[in-house]
MIVOPA-547571 format. One record per atom (N, C-alpha, C): x, y, z. Coordinates in pm, whole numbers, plus 32768, in hexadecimal, padded with zeros to 4 digits. Layout:
<nodes>
XYZ...
</nodes>
This chain:
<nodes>
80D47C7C785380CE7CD478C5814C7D2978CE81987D0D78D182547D2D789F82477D85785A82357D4F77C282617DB2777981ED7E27774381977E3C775E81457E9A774A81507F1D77A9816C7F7C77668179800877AE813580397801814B8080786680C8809F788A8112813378E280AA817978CD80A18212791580CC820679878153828779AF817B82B17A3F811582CB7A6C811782D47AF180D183197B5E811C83BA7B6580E0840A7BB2811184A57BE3818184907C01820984FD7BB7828585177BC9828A857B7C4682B785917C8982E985CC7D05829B865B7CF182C586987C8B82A387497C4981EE87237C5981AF86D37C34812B86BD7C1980CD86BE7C92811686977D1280D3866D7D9A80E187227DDF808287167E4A806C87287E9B805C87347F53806F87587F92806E874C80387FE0875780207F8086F980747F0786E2806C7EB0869B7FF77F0D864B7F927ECF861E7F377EB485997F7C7E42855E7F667E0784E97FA27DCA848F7F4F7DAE842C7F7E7D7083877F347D1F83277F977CA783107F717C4B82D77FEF7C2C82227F747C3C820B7FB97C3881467F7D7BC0810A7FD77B6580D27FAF7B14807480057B5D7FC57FB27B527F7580127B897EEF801F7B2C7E81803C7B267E0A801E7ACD7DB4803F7AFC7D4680507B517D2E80E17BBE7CD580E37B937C2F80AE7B757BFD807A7B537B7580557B857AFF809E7B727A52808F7BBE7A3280DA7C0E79B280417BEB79F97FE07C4E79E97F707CC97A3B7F9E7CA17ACD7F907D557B217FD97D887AEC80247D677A9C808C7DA07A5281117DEE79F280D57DA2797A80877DB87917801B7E1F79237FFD7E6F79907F997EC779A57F477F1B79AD7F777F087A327FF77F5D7A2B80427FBE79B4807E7F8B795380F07FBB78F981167FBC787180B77FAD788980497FD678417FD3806B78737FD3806A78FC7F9480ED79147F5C817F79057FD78150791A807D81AE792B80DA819A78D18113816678618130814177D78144814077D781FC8117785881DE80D078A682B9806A785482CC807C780783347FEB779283687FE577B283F27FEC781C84207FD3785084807F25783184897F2A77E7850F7EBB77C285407E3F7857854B7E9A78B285997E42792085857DEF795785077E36794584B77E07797C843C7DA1792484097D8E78A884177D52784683CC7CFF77D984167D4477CC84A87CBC777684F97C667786856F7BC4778D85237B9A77C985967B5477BA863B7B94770686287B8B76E886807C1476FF870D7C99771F86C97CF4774A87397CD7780187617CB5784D86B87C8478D586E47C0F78C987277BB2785E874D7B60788987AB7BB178C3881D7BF7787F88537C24786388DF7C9978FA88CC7C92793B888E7D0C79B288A57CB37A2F88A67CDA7A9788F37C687B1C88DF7C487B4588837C497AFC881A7C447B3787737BBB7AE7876A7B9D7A5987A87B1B7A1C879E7B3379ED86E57B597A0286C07B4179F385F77BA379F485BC7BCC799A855F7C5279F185127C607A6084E27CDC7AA284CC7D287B1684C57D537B1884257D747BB783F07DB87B7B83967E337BBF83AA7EAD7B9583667F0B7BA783A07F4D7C6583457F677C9083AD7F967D0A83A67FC07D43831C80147D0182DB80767CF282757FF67D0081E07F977CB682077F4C7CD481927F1A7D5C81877EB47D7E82007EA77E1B81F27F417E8B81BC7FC87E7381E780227EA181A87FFF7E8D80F47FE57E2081017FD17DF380317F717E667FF67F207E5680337E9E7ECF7FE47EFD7F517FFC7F2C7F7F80637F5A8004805E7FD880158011803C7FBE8018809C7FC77F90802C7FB97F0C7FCC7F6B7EF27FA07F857E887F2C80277E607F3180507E957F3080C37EA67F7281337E8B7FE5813A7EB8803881747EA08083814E7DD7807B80DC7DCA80E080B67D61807D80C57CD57FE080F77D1F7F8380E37CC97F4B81777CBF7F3F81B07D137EDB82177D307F5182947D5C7F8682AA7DCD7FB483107DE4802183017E35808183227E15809C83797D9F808F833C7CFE809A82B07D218064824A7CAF80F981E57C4080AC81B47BC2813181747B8B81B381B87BB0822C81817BB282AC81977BBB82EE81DB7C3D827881AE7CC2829B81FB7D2682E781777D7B831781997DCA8363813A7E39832E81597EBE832581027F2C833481177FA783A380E97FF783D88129801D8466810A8076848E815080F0842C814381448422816B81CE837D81608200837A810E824782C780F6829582D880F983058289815C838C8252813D83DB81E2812D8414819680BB841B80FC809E840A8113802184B9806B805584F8804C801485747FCB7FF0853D7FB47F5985657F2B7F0285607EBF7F1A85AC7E6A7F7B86127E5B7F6C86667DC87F29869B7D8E7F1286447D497EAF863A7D557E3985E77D107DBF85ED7D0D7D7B85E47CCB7DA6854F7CC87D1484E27C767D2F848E7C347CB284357BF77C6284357B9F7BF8840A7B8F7BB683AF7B4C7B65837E7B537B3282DD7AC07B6B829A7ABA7BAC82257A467BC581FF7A447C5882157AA17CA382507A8B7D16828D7A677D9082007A387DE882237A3F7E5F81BE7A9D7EC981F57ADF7EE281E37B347F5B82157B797FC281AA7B54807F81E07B8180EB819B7C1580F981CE7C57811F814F7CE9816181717CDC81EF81597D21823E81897D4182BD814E7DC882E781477E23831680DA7E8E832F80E77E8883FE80E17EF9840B80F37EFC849C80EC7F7284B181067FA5852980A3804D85488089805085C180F380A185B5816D80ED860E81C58154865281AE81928625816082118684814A825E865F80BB829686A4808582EF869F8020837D86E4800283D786728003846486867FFD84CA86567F6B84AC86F47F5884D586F47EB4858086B87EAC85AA87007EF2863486CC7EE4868086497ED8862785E97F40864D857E7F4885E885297F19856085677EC284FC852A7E4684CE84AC7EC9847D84EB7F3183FE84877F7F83A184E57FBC833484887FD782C084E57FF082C0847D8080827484D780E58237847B815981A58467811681848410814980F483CE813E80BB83A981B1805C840282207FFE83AE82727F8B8358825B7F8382FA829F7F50827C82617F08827082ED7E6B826182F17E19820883487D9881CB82DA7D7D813883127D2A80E983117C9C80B483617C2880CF83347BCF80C483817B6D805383657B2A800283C27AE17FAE83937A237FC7836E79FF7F74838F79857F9A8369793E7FC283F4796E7FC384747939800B84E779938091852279E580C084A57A28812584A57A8880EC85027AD780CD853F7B3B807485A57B9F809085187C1C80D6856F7C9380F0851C7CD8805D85187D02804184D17D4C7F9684CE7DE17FCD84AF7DEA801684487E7B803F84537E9880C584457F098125844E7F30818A846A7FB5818A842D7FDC820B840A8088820C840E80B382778398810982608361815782AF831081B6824E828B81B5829782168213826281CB826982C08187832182C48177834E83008118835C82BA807F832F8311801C832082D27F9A836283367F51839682CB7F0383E082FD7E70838F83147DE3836083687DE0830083837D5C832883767CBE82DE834B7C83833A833B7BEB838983827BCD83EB83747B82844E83C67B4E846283FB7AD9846184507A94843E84B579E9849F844779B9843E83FA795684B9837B793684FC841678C085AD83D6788585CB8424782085B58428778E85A9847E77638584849576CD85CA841C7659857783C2762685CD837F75D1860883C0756085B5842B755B85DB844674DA867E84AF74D4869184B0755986F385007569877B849675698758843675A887EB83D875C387CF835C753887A08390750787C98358744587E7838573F687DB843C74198831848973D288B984B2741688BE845C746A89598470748289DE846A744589BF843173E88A498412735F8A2B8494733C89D184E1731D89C6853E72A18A1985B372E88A6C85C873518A7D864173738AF586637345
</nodes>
């Protein structure tokens, strides 16, 4: 997985204001699984549904942080894609969101700031009764023109 190459995503020059990416999702309750496998979150909410009866949620939840996962993967995958970074998020939950759920993302590039090489990204999430679940914004760092090898091996020759 390491060592096999694999294709940048869009360098900064390549994008667009209004370039967009629509993802459908099928949250599983394997994704949940892994999740609170790997962060060892036993948050009752998330997982029992006999205490989420009793909270206005009625059901377990899943926890916020995963819907963040699909949309970084998104980004690190799709758009702007390999070799991009995110390093600035502001994203609101505002619904609730379930186990089993199907939910659309849409991203879409707002602005681009060549100088300091980031793009904004608006980001909402919809479920399968259209109900926005999340909202927000991301600044991202888009791949970078890796440099010419063939140039810094002919560096003795000059």
């Amino acid at each position: 997985m390491f060592a096999k190459k694999r294709p940048l995503g869009k360098k900064i020059t390549d994008l667009n204001v209004g370039d967009s990416y629509q993802h459908r999702y099928h949250l599983s309750d394997q994704d949940l699984l892994l999740y609170l496998g790997i962060t060892n979150d036993a948050n009752p909410l998330y997982l029992q549904h006999d205490y989420a009866s009793q909270t206005p949620y009625k059901r377990p939840i899943v926890p916020s942080v995963v819907l963040f996962g699909v949309v970084s993967s998104i980004v690190s995958m799709q758009l702007p894609g390999p070799g991009s970074h995110i390093i600035e998020q502001q994203l609101s939950y505002p619904s609730p969101v379930y186990h089993e759920s199907k939910l659309d993302f849409h991203l879409q590039i707002s602005s681009i700031d060549y100088e300091k090489h980031q793009i904004r990204i608006s980001v909402t999430g919809r479920d399968a009764t259209e109900k926005v679940v999340l909202r927000g914004t991301l600044i991202v760092c888009p791949a970078f023109e890796p440099e010419s090898m063939i140039a810094s091996s002919l560096e003795n020759f000059y």
